[in-house]
Backbone bond lengths (Angstrom), bond angles and torsions (degrees), N, CA, C in turn:
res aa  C-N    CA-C-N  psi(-1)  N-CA   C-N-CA  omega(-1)  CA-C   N-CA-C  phi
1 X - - - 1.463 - - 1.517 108.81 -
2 X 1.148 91.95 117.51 1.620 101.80 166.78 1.860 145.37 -80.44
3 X 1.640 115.94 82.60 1.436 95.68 -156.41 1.489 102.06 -99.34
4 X 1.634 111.31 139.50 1.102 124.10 -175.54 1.468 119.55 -72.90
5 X 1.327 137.61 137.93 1.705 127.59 179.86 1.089 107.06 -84.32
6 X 1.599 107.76 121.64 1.889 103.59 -168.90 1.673 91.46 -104.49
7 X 1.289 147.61 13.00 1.486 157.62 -179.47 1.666 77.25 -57.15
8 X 1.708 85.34 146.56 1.797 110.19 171.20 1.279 102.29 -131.57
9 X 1.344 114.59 -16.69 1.846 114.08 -172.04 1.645 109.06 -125.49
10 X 1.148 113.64 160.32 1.818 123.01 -168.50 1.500 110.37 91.51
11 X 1.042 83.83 -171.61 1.603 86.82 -174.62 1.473 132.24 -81.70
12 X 1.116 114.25 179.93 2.095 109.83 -175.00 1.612 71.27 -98.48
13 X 1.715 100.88 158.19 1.806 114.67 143.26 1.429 108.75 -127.77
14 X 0.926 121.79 161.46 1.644 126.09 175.77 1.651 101.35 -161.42
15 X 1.681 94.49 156.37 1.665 101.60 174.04 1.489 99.61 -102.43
16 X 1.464 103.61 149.42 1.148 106.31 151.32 1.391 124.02 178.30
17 X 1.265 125.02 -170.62 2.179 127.84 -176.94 1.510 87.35 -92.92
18 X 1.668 83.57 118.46 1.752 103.75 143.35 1.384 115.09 -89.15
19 X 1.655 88.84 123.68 1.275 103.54 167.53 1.573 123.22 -99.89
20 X 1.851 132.16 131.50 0.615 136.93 -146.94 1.756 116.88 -81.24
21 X 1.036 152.14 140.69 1.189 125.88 -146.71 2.178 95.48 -117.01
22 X 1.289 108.15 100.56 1.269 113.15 160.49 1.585 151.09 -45.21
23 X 1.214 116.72 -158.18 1.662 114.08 174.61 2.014 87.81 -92.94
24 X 1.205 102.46 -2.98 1.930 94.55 -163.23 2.105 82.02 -78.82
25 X 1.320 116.36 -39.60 1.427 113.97 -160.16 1.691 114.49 -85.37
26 X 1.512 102.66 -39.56 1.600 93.04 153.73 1.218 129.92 -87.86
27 X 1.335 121.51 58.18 1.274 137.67 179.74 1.976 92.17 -133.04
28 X 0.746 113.49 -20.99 1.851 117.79 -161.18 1.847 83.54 -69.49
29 X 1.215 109.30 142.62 1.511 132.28 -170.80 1.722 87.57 -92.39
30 X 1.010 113.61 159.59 1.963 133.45 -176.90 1.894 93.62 -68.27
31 X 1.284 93.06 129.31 2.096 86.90 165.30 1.381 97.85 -64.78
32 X 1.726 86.95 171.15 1.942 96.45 149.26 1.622 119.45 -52.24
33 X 1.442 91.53 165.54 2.100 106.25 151.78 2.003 82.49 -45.57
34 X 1.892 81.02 146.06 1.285 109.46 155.47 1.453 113.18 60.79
35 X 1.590 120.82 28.40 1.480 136.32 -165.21 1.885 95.71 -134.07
36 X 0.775 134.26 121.88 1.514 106.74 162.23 1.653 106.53 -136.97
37 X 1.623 112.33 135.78 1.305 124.58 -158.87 1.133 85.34 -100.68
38 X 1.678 108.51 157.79 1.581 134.46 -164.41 1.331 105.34 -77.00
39 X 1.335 124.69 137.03 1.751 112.95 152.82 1.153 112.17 -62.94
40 X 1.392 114.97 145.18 1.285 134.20 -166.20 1.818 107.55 -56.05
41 X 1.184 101.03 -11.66 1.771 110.97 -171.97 1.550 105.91 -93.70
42 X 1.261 118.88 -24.31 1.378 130.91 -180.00 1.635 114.48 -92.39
43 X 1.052 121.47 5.61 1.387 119.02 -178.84 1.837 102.98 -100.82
44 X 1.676 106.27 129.71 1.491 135.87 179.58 1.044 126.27 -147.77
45 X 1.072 113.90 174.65 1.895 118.53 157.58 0.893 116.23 -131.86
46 X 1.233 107.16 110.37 1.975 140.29 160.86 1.777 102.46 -19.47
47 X 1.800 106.80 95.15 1.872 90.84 161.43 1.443 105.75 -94.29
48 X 1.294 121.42 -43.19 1.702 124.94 -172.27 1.636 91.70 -128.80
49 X 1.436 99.55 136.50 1.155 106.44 -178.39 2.072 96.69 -133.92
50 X 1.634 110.93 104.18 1.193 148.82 -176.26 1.335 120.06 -43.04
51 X 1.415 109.78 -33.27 1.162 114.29 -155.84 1.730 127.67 65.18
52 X 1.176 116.67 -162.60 1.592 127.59 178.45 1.371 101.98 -96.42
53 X 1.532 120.28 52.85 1.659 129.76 160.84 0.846 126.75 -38.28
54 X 1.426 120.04 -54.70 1.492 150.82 -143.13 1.504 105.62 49.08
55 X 1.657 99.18 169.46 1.644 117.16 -159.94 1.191 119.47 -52.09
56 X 1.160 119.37 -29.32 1.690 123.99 174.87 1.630 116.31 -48.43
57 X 1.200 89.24 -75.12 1.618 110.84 175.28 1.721 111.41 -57.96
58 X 1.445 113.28 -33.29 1.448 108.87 -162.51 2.084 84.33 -82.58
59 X 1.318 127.96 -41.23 1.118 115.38 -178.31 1.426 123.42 -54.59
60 X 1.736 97.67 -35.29 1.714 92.64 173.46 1.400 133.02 -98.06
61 X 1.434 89.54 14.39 1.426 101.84 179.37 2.304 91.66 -87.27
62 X 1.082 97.00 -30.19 1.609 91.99 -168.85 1.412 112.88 -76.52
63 X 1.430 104.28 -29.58 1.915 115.66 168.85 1.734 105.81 -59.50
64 X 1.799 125.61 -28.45 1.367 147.72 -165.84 2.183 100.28 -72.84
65 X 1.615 76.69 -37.21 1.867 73.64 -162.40 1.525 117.95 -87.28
66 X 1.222 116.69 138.37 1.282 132.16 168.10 1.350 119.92 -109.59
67 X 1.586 137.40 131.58 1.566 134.61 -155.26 1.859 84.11 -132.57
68 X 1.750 91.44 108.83 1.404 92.39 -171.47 1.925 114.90 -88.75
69 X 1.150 115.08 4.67 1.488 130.42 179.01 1.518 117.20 -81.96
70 X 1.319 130.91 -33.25 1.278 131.39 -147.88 1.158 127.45 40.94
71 X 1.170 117.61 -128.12 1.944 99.79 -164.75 1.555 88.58 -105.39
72 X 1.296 102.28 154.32 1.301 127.91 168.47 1.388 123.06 -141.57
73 X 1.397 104.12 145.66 1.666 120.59 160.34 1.250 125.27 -75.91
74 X 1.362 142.08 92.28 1.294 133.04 169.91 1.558 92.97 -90.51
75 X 1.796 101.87 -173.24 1.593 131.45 177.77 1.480 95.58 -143.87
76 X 1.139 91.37 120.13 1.975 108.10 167.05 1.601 122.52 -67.65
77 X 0.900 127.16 124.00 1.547 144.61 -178.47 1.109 115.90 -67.08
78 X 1.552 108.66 -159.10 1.661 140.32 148.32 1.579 104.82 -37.33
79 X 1.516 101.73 137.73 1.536 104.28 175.62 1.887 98.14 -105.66
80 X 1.290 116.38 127.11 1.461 118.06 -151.23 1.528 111.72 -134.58
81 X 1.207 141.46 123.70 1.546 136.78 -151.59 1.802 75.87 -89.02
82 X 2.053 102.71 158.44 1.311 106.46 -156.11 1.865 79.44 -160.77
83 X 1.399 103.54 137.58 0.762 125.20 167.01 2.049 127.27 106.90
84 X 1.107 144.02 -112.66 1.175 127.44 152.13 1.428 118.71 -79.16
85 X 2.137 95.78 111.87 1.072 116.82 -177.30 1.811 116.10 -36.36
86 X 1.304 124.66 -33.79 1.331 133.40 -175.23 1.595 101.54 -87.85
87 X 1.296 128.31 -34.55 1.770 121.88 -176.78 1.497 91.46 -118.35
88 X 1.172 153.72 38.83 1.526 118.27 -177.60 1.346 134.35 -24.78
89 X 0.727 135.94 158.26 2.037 129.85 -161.98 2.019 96.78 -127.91
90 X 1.600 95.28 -35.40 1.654 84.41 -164.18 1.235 96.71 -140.42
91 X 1.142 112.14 145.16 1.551 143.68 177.05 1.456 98.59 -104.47
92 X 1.158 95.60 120.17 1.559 118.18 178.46 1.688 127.07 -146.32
93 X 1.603 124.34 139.08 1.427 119.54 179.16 1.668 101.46 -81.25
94 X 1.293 111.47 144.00 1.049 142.51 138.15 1.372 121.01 -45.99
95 X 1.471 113.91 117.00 1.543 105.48 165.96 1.270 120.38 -77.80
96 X 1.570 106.86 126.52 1.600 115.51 -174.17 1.915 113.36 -73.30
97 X 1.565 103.21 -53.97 1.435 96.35 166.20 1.516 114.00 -122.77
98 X 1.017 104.87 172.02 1.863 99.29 170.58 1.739 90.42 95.18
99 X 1.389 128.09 -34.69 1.469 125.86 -163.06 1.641 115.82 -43.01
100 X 1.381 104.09 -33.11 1.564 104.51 -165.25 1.958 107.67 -87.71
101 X 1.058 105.94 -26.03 1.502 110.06 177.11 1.378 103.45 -75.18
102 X 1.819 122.89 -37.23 1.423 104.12 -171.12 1.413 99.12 -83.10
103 X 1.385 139.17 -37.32 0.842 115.37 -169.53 1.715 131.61 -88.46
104 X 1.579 96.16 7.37 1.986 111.31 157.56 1.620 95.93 -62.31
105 X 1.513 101.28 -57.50 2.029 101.62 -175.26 1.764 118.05 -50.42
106 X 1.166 105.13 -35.82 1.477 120.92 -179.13 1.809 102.15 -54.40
107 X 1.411 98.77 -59.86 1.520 108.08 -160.88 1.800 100.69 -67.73
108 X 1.205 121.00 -50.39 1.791 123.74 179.56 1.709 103.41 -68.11
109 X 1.231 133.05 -28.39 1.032 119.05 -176.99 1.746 129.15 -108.91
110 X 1.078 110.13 1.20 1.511 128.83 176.11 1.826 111.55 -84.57
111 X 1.287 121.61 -39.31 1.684 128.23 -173.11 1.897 101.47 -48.98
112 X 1.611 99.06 -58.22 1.576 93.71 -160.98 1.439 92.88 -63.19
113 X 1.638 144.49 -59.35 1.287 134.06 -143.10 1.465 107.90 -61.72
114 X 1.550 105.13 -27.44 1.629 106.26 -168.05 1.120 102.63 -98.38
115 X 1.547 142.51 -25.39 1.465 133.63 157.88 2.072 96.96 -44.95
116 X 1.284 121.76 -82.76 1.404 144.22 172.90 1.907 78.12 10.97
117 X 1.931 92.15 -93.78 1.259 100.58 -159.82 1.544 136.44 -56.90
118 X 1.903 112.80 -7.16 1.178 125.77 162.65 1.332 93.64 87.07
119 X 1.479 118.22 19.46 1.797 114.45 168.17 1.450 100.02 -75.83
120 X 1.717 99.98 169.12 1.607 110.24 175.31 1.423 118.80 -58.42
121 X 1.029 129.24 147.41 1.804 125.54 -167.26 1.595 88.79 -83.63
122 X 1.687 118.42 149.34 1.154 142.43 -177.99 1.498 103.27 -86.62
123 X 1.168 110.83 121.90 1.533 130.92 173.35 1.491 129.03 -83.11
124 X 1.450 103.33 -50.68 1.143 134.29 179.92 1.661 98.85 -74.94
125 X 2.072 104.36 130.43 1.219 100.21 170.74 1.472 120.15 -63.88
126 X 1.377 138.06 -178.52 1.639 135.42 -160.79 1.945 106.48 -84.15
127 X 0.556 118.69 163.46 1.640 127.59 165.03 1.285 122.01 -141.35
128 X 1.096 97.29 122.40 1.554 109.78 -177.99 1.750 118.04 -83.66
129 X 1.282 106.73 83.07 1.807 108.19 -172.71 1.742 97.06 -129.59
130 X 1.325 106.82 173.56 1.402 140.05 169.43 1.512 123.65 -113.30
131 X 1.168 145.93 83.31 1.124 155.63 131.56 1.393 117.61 18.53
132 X 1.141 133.86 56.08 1.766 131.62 -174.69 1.673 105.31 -78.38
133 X 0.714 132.86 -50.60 1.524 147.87 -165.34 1.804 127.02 -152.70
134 X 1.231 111.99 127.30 1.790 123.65 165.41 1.521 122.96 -103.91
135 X 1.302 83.10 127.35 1.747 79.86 -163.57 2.115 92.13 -87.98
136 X 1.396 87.51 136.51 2.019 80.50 174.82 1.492 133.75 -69.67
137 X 1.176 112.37 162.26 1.044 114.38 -169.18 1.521 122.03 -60.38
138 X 1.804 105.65 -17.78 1.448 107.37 -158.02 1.511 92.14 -95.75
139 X 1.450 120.16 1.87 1.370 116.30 -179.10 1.628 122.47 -40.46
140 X 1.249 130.50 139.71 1.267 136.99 -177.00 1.690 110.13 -90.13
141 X 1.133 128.44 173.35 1.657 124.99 -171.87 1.956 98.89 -65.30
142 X 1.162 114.48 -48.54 1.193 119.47 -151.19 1.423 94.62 -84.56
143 X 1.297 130.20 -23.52 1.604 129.04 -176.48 1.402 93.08 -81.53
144 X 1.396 128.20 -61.96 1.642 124.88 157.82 1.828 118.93 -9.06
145 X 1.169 101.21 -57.61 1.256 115.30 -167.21 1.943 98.51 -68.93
146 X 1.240 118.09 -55.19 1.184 103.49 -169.41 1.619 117.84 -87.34
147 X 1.014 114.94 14.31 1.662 129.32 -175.42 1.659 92.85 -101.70
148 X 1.813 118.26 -39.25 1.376 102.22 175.30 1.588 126.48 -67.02
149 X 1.599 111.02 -42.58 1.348 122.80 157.77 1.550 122.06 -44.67
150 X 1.377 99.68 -32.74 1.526 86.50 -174.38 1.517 101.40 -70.79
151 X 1.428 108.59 -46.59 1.620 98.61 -164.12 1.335 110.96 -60.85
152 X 1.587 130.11 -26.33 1.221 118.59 -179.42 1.274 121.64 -79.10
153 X 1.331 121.03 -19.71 1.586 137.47 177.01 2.073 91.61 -63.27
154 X 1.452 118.60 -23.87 1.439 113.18 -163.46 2.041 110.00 -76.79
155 X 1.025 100.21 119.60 1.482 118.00 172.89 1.462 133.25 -93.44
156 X 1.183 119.04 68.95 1.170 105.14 -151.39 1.482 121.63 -100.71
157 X 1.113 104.82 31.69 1.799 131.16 164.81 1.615 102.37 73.02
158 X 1.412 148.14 1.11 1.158 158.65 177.39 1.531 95.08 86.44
159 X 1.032 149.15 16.85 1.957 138.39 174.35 1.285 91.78 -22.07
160 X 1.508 112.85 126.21 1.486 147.47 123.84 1.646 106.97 -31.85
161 X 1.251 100.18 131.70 1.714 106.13 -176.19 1.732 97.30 -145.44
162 X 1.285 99.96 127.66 1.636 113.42 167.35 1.251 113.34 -74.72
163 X 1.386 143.09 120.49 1.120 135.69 145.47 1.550 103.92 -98.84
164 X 2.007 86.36 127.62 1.790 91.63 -162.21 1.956 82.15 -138.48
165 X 0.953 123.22 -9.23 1.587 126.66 -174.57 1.753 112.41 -109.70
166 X 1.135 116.45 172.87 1.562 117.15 158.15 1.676 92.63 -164.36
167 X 1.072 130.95 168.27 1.711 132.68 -113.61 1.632 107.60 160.46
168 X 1.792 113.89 101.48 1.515 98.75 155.99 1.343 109.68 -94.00
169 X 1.481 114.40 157.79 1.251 151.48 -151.50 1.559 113.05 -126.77
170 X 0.775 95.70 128.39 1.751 115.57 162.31 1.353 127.99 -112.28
171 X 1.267 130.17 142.40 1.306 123.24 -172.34 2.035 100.88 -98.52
172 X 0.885 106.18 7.46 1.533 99.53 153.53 1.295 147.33 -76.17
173 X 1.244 126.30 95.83 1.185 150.65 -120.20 1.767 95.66 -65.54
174 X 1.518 118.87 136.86 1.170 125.10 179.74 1.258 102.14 -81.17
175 X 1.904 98.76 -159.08 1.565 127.11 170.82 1.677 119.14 -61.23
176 X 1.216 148.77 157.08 1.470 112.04 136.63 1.463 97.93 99.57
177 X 1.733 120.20 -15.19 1.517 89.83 -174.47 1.812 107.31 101.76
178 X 1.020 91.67 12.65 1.876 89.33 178.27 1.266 108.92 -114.94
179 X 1.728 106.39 156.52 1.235 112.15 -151.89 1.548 83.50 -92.65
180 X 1.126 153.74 -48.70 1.737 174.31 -20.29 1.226 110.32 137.86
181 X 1.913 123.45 132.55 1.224 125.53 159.43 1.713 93.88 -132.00
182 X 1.523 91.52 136.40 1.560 100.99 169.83 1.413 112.46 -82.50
183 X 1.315 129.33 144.92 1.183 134.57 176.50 1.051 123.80 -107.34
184 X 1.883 120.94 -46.22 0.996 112.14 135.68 1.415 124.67 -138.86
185 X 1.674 131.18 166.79 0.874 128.93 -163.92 1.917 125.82 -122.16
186 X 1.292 128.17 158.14 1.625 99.40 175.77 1.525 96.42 -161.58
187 X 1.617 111.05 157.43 1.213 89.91 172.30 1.261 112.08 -128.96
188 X 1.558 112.84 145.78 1.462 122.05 -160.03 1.880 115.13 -70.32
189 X 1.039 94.22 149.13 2.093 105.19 -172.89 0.925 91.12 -63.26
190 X 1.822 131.56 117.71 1.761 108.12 135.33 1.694 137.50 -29.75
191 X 1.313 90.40 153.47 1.525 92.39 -175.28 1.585 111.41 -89.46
């Protein structure tokens, strides 16, 4: 039996690989007004994304998940606006290599955590991106416009990135300026 989380208030949780933030990320130039780039502690990739569960469910949804890849090397891509094609919300890289293995792992290992937590079932096949920056909601057309340029003007030399961890998440805002608190953390067996 499947129960859906009908919560509208608290926080999001989601699982996912922290990715470690390099000389490739303090190199990224400041967005526009109305853009705001990730602390370097908040940057991942989304495998199950929980919804507004709350902690109960988001804990047993993380006891639920199994990450059948172990650690991997990807290379980060294209930096690519993501989300509603007409507002995009997030600017995110594309994984250049490694994309197709994580996102076979994405698709087998995301069903049980998000059944677990009674979030909406995922429709959309998986994508393998990185989260650099969200542009806000109160953004105007023309602030839109230069937050998209910026990200495409972004070069970020392809950096090699270990994913060697996986990590649930909370969207309750940390120390430091972060959007993200880990709750809990582990790190995956080499293969």
């Amino acid at each position: 039996m499947i129960v859906t989380s009908t919560s509208t208030s608290g926080p999001t949780w989601f699982i996912a690989l922290p990715v470690v933030a390099g000389a490739w990320f303090e190199s990224v130039p400041a967005p526009p007004d109305r853009t705001g780039l990730f602390h370097a502690d908040d940057l991942h990739l989304t495998v199950a994304f929980l919804d507004r569960c709350g902690e109960e469910r988001a804990l047993a949804a993380w006891e639920a998940f199994r990450w059948p890849a172990g650690v991997v090397t990807v290379t980060l891509g294209e930096v690519v606006p993501l989300g509603n094609p007409r507002r995009p919300s997030a600017l995110s890289a594309l994984l250049a290599s490694g994309r197709e293995e994580i996102e076979r792992a994405m698709a087998v290992s995301r069903e049980e955590p998000i059944s677990v937590a009674g979030a909406p079932r995922e429709e959309r096949p998986p994508k393998a991106h990185v989260t650099l920056a969200r542009i806000s909601k109160n953004a105007g057309p023309s602030e839109r416009r230069l937050s998209l340029a910026w990200a495409q003007s972004l070069a970020l030399g392809a950096p090699r990135v270990l994913l060697d961890r996986v990590a649930l998440y909370t969207s309750r805002p940390g120390a430091e300026g972060r959007r993200y608190g880990r709750v809990r953390e582990l790190t995956l067996p080499a293969r």
